[in-house]
N, CA and C atoms of all chains as a GROMACS GRO file, in nm:
protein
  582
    1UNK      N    1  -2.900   1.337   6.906
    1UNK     CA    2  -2.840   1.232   6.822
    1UNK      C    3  -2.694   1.211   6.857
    2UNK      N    4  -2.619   1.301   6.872
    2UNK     CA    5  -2.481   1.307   6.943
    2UNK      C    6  -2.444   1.255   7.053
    3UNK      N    7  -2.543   1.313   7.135
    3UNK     CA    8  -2.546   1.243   7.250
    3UNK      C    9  -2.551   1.089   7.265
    4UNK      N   10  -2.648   1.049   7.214
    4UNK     CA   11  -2.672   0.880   7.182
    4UNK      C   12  -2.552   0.833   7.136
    5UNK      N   13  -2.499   0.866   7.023
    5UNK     CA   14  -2.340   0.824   6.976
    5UNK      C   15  -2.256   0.820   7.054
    6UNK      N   16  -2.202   0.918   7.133
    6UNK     CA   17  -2.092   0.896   7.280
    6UNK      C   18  -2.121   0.801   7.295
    7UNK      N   19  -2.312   0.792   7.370
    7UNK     CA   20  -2.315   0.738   7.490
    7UNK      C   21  -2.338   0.610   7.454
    8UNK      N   22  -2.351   0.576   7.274
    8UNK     CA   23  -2.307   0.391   7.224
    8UNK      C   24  -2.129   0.360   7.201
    9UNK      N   25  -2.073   0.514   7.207
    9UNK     CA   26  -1.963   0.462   7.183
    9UNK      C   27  -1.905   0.439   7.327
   10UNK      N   28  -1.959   0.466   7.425
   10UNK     CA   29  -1.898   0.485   7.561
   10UNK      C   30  -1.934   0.318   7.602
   11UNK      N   31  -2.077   0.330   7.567
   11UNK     CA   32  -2.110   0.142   7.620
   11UNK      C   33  -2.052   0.073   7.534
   12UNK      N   34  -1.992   0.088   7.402
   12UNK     CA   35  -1.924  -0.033   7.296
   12UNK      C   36  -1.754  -0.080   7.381
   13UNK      N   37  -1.736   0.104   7.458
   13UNK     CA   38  -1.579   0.062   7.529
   13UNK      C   39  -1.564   0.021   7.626
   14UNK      N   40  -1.722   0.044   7.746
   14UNK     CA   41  -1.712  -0.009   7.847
   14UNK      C   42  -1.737  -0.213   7.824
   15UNK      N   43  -1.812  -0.214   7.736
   15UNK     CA   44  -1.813  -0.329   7.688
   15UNK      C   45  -1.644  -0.402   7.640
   16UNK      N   46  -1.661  -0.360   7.596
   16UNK     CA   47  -1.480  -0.393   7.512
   16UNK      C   48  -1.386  -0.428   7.623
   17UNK      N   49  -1.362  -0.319   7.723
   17UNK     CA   50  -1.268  -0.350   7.832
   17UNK      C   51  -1.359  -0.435   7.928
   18UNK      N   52  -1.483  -0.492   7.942
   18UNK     CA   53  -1.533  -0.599   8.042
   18UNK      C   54  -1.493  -0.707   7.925
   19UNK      N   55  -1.483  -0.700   7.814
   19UNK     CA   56  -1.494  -0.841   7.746
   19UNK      C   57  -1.283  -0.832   7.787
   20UNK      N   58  -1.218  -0.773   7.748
   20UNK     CA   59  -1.092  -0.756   7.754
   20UNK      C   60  -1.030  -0.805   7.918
   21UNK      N   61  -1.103  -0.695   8.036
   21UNK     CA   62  -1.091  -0.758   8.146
   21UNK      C   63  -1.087  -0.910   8.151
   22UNK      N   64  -1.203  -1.016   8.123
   22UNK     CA   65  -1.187  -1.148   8.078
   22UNK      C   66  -1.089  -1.193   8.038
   23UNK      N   67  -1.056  -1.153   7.906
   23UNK     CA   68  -0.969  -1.203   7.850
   23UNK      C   69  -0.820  -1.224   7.927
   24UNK      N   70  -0.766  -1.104   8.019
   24UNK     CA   71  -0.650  -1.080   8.028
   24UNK      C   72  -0.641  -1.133   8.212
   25UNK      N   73  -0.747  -1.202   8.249
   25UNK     CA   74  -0.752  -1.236   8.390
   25UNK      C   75  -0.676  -1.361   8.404
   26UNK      N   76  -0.582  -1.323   8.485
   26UNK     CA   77  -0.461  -1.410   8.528
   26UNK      C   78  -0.472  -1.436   8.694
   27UNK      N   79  -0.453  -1.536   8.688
   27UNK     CA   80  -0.491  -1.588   8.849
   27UNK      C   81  -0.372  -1.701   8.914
   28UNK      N   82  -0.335  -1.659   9.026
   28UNK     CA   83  -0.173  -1.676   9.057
   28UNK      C   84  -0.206  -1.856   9.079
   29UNK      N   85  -0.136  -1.913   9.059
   29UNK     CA   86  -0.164  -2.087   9.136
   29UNK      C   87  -0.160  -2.090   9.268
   30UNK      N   88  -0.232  -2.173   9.297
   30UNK     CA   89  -0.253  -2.185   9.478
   30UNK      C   90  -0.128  -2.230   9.512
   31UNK      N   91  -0.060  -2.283   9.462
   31UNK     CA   92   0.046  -2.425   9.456
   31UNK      C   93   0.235  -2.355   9.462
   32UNK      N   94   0.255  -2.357   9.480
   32UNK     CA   95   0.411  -2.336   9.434
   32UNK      C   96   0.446  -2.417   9.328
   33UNK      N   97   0.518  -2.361   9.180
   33UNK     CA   98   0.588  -2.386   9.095
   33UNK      C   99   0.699  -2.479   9.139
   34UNK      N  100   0.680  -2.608   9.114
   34UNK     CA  101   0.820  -2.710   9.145
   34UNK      C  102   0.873  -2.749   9.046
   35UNK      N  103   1.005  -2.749   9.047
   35UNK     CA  104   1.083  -2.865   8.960
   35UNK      C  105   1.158  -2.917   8.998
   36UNK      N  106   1.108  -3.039   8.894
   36UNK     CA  107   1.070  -3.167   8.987
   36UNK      C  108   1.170  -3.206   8.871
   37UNK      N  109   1.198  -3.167   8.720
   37UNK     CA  110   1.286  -3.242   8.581
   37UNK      C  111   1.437  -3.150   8.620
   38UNK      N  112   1.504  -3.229   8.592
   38UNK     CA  113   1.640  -3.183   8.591
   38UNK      C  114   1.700  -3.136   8.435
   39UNK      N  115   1.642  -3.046   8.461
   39UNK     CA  116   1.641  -2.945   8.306
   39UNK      C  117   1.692  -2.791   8.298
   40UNK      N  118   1.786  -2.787   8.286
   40UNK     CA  119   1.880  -2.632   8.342
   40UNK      C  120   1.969  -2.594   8.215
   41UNK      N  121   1.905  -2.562   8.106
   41UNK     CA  122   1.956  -2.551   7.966
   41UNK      C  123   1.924  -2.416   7.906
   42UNK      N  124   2.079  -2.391   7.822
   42UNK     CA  125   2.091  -2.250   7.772
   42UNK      C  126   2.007  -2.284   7.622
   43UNK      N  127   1.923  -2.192   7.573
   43UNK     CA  128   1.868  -2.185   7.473
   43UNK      C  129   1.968  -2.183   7.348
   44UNK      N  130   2.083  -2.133   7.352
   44UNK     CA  131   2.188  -2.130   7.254
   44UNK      C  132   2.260  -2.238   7.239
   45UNK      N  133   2.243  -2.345   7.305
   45UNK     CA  134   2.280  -2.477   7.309
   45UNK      C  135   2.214  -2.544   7.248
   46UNK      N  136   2.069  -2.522   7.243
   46UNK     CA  137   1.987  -2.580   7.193
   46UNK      C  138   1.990  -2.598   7.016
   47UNK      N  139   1.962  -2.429   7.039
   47UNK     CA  140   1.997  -2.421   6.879
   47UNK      C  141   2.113  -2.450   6.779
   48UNK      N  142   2.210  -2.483   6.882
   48UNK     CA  143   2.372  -2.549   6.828
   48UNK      C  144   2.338  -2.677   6.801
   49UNK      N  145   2.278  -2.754   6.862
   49UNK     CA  146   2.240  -2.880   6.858
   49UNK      C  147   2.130  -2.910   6.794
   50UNK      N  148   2.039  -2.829   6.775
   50UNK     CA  149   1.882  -2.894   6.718
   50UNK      C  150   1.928  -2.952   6.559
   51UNK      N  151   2.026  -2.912   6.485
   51UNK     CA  152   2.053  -3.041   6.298
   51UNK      C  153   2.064  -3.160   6.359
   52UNK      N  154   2.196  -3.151   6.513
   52UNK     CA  155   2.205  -3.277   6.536
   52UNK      C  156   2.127  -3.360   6.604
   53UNK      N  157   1.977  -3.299   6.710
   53UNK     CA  158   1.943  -3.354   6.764
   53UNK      C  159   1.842  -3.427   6.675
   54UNK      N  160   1.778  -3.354   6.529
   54UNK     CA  161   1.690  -3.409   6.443
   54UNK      C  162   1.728  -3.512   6.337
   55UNK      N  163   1.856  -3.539   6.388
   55UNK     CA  164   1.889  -3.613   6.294
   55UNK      C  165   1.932  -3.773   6.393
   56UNK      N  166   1.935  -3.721   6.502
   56UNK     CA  167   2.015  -3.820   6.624
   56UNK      C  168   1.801  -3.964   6.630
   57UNK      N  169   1.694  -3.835   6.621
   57UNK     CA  170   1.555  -3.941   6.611
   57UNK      C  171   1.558  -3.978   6.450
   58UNK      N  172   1.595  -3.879   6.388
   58UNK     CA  173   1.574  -3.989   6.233
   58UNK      C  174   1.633  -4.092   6.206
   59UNK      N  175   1.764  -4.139   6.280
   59UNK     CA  176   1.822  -4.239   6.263
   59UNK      C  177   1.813  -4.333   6.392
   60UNK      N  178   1.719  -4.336   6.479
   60UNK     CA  179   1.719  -4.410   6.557
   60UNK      C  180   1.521  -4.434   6.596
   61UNK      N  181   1.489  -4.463   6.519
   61UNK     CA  182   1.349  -4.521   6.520
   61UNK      C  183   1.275  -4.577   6.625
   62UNK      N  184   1.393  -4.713   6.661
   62UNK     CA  185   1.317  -4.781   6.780
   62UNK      C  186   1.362  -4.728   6.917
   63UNK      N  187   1.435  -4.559   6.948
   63UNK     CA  188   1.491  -4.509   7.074
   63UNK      C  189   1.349  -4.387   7.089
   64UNK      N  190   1.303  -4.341   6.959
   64UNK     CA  191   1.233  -4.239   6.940
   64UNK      C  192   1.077  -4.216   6.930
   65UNK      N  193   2.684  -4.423   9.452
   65UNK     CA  194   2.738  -4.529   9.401
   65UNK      C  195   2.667  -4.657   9.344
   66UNK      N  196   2.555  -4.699   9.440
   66UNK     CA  197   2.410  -4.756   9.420
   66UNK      C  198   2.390  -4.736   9.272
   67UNK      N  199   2.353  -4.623   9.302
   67UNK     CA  200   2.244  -4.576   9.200
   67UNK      C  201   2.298  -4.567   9.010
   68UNK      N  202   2.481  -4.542   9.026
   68UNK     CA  203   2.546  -4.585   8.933
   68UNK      C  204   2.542  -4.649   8.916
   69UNK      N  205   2.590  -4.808   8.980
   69UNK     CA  206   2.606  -4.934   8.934
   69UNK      C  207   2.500  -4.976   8.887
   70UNK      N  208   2.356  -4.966   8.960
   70UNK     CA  209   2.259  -5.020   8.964
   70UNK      C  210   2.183  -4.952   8.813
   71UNK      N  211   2.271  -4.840   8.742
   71UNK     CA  212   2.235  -4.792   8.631
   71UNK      C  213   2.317  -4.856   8.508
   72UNK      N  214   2.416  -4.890   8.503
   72UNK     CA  215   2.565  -4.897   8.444
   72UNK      C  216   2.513  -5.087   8.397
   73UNK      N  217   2.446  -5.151   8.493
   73UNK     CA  218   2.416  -5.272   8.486
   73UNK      C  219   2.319  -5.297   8.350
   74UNK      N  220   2.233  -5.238   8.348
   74UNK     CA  221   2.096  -5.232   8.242
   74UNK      C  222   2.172  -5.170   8.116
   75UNK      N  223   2.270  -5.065   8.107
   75UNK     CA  224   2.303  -5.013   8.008
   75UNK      C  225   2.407  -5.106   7.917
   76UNK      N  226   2.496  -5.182   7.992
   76UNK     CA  227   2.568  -5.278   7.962
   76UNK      C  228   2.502  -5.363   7.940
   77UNK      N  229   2.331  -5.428   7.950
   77UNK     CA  230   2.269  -5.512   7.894
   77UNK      C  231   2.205  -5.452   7.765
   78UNK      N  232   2.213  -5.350   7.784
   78UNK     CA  233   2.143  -5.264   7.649
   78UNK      C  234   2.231  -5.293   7.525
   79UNK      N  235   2.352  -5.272   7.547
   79UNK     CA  236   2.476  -5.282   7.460
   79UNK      C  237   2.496  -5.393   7.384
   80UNK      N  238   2.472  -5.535   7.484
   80UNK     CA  239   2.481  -5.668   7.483
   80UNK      C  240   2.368  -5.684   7.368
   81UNK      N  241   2.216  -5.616   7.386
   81UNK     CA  242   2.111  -5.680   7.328
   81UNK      C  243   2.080  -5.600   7.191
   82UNK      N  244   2.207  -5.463   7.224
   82UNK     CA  245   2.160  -5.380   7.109
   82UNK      C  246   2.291  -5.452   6.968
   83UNK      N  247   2.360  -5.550   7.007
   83UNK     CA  248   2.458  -5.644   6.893
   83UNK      C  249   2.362  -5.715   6.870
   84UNK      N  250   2.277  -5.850   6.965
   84UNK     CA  251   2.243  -5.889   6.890
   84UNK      C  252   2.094  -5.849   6.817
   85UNK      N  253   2.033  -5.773   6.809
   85UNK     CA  254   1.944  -5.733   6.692
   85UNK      C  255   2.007  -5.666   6.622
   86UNK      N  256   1.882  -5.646   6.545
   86UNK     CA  257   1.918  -5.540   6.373
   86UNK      C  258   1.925  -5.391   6.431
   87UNK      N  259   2.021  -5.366   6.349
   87UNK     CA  260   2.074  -5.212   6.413
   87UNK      C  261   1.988  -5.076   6.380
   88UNK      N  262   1.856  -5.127   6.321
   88UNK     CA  263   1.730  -4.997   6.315
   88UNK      C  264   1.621  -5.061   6.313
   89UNK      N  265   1.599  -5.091   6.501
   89UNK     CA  266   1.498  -5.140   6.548
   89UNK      C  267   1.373  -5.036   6.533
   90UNK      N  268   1.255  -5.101   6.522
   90UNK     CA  269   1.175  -5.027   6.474
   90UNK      C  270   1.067  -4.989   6.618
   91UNK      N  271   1.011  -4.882   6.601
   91UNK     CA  272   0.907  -4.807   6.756
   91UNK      C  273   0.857  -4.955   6.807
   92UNK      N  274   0.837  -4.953   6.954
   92UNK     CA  275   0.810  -5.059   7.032
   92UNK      C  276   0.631  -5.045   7.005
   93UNK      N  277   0.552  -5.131   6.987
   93UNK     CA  278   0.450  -5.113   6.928
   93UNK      C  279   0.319  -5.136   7.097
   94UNK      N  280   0.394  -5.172   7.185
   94UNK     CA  281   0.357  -5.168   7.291
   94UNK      C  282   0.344  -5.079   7.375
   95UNK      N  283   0.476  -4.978   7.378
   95UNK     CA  284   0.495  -4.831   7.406
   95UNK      C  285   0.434  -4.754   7.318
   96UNK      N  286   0.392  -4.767   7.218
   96UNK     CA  287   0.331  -4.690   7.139
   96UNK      C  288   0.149  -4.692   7.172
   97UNK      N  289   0.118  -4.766   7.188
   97UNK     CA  290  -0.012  -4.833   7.238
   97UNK      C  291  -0.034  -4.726   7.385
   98UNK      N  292   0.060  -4.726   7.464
   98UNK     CA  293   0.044  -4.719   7.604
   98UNK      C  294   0.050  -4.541   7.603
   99UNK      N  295   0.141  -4.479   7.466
   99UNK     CA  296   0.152  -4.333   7.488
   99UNK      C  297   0.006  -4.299   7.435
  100UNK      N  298  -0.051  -4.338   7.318
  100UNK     CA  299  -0.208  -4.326   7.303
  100UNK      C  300  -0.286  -4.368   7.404
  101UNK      N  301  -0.276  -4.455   7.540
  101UNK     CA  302  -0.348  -4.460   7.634
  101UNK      C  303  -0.340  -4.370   7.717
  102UNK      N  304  -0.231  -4.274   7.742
  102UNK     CA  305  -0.195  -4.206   7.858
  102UNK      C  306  -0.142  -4.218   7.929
  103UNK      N  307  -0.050  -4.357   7.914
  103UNK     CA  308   0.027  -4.383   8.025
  103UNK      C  309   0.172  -4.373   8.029
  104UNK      N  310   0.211  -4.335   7.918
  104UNK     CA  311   0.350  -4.318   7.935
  104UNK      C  312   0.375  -4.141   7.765
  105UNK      N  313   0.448  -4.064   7.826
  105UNK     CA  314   0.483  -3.984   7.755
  105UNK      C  315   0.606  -3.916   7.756
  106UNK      N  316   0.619  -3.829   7.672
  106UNK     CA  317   0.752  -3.790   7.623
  106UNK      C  318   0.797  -3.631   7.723
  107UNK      N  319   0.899  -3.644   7.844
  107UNK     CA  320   0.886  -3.568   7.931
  107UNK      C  321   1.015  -3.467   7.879
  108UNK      N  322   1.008  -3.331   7.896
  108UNK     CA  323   1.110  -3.203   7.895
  108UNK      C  324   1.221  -3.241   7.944
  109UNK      N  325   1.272  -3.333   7.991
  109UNK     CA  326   1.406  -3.384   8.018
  109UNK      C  327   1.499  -3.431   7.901
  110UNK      N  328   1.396  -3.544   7.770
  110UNK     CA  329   1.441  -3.642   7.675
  110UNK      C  330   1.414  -3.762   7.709
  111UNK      N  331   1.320  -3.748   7.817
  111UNK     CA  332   1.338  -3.910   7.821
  111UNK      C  333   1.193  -3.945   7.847
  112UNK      N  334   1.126  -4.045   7.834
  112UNK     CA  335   1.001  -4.111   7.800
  112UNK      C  336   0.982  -4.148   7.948
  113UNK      N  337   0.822  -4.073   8.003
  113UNK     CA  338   0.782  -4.092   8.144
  113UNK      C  339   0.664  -4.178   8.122
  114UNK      N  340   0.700  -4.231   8.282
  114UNK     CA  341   0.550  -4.314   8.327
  114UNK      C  342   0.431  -4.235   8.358
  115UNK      N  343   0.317  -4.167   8.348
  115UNK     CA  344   0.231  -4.091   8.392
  115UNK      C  345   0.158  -4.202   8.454
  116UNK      N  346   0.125  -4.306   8.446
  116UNK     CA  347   0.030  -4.404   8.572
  116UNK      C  348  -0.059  -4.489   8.482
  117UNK      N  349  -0.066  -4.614   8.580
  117UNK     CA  350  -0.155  -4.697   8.504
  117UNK      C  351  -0.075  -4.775   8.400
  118UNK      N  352   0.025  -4.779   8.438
  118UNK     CA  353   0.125  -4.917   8.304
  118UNK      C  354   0.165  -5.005   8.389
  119UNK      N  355   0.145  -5.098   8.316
  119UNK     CA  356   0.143  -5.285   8.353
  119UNK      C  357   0.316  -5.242   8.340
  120UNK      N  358   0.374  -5.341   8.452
  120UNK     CA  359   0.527  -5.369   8.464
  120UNK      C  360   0.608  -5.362   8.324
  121UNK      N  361   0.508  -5.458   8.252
  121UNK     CA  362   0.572  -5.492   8.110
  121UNK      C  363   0.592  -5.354   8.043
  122UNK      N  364   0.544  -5.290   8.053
  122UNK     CA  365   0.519  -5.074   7.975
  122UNK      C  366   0.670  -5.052   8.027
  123UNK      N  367   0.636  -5.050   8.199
  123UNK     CA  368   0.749  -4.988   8.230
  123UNK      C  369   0.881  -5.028   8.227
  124UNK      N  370   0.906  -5.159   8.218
  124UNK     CA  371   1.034  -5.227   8.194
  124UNK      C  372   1.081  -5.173   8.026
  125UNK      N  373   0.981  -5.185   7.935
  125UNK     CA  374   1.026  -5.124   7.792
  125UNK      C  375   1.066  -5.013   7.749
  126UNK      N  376   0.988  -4.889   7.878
  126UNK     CA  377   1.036  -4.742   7.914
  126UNK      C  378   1.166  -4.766   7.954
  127UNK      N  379   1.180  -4.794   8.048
  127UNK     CA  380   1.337  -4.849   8.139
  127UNK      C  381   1.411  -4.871   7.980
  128UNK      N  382   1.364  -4.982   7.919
  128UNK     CA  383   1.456  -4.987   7.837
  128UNK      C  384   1.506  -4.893   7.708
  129UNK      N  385   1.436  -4.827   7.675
  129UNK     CA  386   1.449  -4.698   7.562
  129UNK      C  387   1.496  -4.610   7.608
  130UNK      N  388   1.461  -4.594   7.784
  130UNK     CA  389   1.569  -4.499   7.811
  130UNK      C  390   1.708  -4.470   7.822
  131UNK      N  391   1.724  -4.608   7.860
  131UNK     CA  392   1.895  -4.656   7.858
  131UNK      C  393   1.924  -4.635   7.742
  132UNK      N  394   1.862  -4.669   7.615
  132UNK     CA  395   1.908  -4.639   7.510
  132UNK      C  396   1.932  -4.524   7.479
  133UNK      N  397   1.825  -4.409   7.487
  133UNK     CA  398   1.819  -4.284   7.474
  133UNK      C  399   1.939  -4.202   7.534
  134UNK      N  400   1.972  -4.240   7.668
  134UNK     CA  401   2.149  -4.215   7.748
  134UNK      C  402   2.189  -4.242   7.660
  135UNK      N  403   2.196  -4.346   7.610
  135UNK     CA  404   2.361  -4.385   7.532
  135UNK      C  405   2.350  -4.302   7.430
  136UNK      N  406   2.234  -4.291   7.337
  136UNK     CA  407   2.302  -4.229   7.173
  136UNK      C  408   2.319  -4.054   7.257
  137UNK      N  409   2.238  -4.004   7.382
  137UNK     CA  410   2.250  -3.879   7.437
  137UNK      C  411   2.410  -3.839   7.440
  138UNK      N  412   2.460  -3.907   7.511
  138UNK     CA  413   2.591  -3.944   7.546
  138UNK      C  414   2.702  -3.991   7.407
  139UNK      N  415   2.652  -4.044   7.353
  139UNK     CA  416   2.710  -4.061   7.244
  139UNK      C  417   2.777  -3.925   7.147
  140UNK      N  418   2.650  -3.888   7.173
  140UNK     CA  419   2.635  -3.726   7.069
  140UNK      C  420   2.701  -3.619   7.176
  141UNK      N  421   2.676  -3.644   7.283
  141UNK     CA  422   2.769  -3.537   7.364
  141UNK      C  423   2.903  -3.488   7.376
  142UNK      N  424   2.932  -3.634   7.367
  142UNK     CA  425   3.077  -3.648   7.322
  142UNK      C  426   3.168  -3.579   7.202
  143UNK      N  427   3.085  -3.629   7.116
  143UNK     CA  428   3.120  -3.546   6.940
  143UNK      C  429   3.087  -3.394   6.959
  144UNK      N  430   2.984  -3.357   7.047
  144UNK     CA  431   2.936  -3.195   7.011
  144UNK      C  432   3.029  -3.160   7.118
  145UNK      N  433   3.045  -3.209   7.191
  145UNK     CA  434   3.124  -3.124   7.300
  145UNK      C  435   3.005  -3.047   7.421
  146UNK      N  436   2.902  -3.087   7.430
  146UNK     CA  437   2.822  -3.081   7.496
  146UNK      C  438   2.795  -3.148   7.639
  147UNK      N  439   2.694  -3.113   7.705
  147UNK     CA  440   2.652  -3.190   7.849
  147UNK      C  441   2.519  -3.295   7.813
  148UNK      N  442   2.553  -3.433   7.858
  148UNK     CA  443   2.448  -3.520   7.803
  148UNK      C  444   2.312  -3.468   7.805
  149UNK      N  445   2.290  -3.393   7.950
  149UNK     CA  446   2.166  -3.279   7.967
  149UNK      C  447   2.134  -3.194   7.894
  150UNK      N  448   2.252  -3.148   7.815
  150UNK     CA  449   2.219  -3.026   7.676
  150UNK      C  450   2.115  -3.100   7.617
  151UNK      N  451   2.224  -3.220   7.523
  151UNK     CA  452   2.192  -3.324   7.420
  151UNK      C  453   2.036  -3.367   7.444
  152UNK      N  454   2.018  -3.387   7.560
  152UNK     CA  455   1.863  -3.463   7.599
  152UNK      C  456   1.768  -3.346   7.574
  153UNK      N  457   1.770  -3.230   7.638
  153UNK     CA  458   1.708  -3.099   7.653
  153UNK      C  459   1.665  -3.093   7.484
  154UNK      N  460   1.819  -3.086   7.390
  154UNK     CA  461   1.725  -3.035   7.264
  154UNK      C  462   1.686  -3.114   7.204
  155UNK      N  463   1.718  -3.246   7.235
  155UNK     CA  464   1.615  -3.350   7.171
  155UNK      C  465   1.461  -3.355   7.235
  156UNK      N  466   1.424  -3.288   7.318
  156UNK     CA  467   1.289  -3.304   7.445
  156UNK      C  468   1.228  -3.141   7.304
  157UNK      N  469   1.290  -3.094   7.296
  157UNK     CA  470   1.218  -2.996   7.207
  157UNK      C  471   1.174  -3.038   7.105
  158UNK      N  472   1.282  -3.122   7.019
  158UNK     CA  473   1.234  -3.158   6.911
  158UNK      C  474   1.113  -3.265   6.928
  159UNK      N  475   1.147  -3.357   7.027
  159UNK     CA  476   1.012  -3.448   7.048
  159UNK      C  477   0.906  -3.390   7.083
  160UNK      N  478   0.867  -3.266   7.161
  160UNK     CA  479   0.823  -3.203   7.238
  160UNK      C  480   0.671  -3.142   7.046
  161UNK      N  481   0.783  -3.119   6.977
  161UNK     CA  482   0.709  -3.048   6.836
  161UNK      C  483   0.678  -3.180   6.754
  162UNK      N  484   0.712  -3.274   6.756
  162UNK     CA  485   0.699  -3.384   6.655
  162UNK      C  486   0.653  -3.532   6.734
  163UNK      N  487   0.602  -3.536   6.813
  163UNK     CA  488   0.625  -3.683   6.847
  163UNK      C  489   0.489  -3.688   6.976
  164UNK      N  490   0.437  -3.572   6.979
  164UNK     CA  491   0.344  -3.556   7.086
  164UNK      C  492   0.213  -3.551   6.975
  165UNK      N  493   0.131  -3.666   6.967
  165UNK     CA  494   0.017  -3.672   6.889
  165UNK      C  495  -0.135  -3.604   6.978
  166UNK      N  496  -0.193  -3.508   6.909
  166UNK     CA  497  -0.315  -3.469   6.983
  166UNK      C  498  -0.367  -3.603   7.062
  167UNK      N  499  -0.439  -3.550   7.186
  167UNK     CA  500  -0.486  -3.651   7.356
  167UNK      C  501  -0.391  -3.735   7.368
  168UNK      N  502  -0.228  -3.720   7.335
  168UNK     CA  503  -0.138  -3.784   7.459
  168UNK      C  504  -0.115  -3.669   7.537
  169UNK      N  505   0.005  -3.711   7.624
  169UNK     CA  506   0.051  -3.626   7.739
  169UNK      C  507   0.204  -3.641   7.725
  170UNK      N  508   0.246  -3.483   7.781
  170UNK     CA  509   0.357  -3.483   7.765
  170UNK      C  510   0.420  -3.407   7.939
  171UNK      N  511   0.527  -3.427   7.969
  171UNK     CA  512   0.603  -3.388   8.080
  171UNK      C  513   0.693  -3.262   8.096
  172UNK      N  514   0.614  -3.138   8.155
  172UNK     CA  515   0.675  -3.028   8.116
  172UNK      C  516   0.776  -3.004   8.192
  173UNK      N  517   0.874  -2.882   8.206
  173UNK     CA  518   0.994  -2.900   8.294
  173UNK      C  519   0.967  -2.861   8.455
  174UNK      N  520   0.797  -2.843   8.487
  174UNK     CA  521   0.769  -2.844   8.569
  174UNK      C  522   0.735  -2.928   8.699
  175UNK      N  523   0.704  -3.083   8.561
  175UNK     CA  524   0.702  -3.151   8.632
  175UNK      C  525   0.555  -3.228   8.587
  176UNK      N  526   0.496  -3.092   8.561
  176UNK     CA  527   0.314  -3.139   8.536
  176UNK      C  528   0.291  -3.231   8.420
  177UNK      N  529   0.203  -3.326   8.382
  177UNK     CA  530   0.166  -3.379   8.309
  177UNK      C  531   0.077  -3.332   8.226
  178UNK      N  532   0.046  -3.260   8.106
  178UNK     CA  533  -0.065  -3.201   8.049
  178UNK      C  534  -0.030  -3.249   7.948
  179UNK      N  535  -0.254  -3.250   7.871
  179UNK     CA  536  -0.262  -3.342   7.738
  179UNK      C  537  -0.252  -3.256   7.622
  180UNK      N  538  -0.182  -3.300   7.536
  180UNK     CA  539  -0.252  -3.219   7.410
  180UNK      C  540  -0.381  -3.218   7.378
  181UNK      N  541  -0.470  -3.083   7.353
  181UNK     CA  542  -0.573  -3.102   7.347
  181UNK      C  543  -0.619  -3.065   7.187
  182UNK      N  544  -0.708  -3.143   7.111
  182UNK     CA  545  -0.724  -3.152   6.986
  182UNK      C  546  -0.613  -3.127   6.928
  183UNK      N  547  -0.602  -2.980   6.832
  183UNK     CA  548  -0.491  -2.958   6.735
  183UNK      C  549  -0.371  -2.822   6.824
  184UNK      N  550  -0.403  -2.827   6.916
  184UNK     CA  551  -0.316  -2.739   7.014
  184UNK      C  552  -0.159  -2.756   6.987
  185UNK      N  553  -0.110  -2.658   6.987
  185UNK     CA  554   0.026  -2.728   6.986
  185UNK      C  555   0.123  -2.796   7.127
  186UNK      N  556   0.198  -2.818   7.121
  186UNK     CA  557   0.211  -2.888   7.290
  186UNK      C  558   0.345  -2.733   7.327
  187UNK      N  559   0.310  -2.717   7.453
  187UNK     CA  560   0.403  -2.596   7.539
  187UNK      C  561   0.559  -2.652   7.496
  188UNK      N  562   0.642  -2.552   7.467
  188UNK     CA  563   0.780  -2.619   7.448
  188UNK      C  564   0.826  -2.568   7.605
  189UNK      N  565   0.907  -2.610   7.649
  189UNK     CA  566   1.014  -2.611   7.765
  189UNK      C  567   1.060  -2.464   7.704
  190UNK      N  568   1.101  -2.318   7.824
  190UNK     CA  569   1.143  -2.234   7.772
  190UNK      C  570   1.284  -2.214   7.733
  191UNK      N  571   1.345  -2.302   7.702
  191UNK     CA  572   1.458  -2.316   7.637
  191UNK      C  573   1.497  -2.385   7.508
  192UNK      N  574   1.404  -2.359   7.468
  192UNK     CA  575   1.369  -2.461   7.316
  192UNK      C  576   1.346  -2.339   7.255
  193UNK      N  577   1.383  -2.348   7.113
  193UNK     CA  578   1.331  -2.229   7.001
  193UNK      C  579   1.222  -2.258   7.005
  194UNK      N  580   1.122  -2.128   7.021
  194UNK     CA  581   0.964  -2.094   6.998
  194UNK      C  582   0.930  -2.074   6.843
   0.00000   0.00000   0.00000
């Protein structure tokens, strides 16, 4: 009876890490990463600006 | 130098056309049409792209919101003490969370065009608060 228990808990983990393997399969792009947007921005800028930037589309409707 | 003047020209007509209308023009209902088709969306830069398939008339109205979009960018740069590129960047976030309706497309800072799919949220640019 013990035996059987391992050997469901052994197939529940070998199971687990094939379903997990799946999950975590990352596959490189054939392609090289380009940029192509001229977008070179500090995140702390962002957040200095995001009251004003939400307020820069609420008041401008027909730009937004 | 070109490429200034030949920019500086449209924006100075922007100026001209933005006196004479009402000063809270309302969403272009044509551009709006065309971002639910797929053909034009809201790119990680701040500024509203062509993705393909828009009649001249789309893209001349893009052309034109964008000039606009420079100016109030620029506008606000000025007051924050910022780079018009900041200004655009965190407005591309905020549009990026609010303005991208599930099956349009949006322009990541990669370059790629990808759709929102059903209730997904759309990728922010990694310089945007997550």
């Amino acid at each position: 009876m013990r035996s059987a228990a391992v050997m469901m808990g052994g197939l529940t983990m070998a199971l687990g890490a094939g379903l997990l393997g799946g999950c975590v399969k990352v596959q490189a792009p054939d392609k090289p990463i380009e940029i192509t947007l001229n977008v070179n921005i500090k995140q702390e800028v962002v957040y200095r600006l995001e009251k004003d930037v939400q307020d820069l589309i609420k008041s401008n409707p027909g730009v937004f | 130098m070109t490429k200034i003047s030949s920019f500086m020209t449209p924006l100075a007509l922007a100026f001209a056309l933005g006196m004479a209308t009402p000063a809270v023009a309302l969403a272009d209902t044509v551009v709006e049409q065309a971002r639910a088709a797929g053909q034009v969306g809201e790119q990680a830069d701040g500024y509203l792209g062509i993705k393909g398939g828009a009649s001249a008339d789309v893209k001349a109205r893009v052309d034109q919101i964008n000039i606009k979009r420079r100016a109030v960018y620029t506008d606000l740069a000025a007051k924050k003490g910022a780079s018009v590129n900041d200004v655009a960047g965190a407005t591309a976030c905020e549009l990026f969370k609010t303005r991208v309706a599930p099956g349009e497309f949006y322009r990541t800072e990669t370059g790629a065009w990808v759709q929102r799919k059903g209730s997904e949220p759309v990728k922010l640019p990694p310089y945007c608060p997550q």
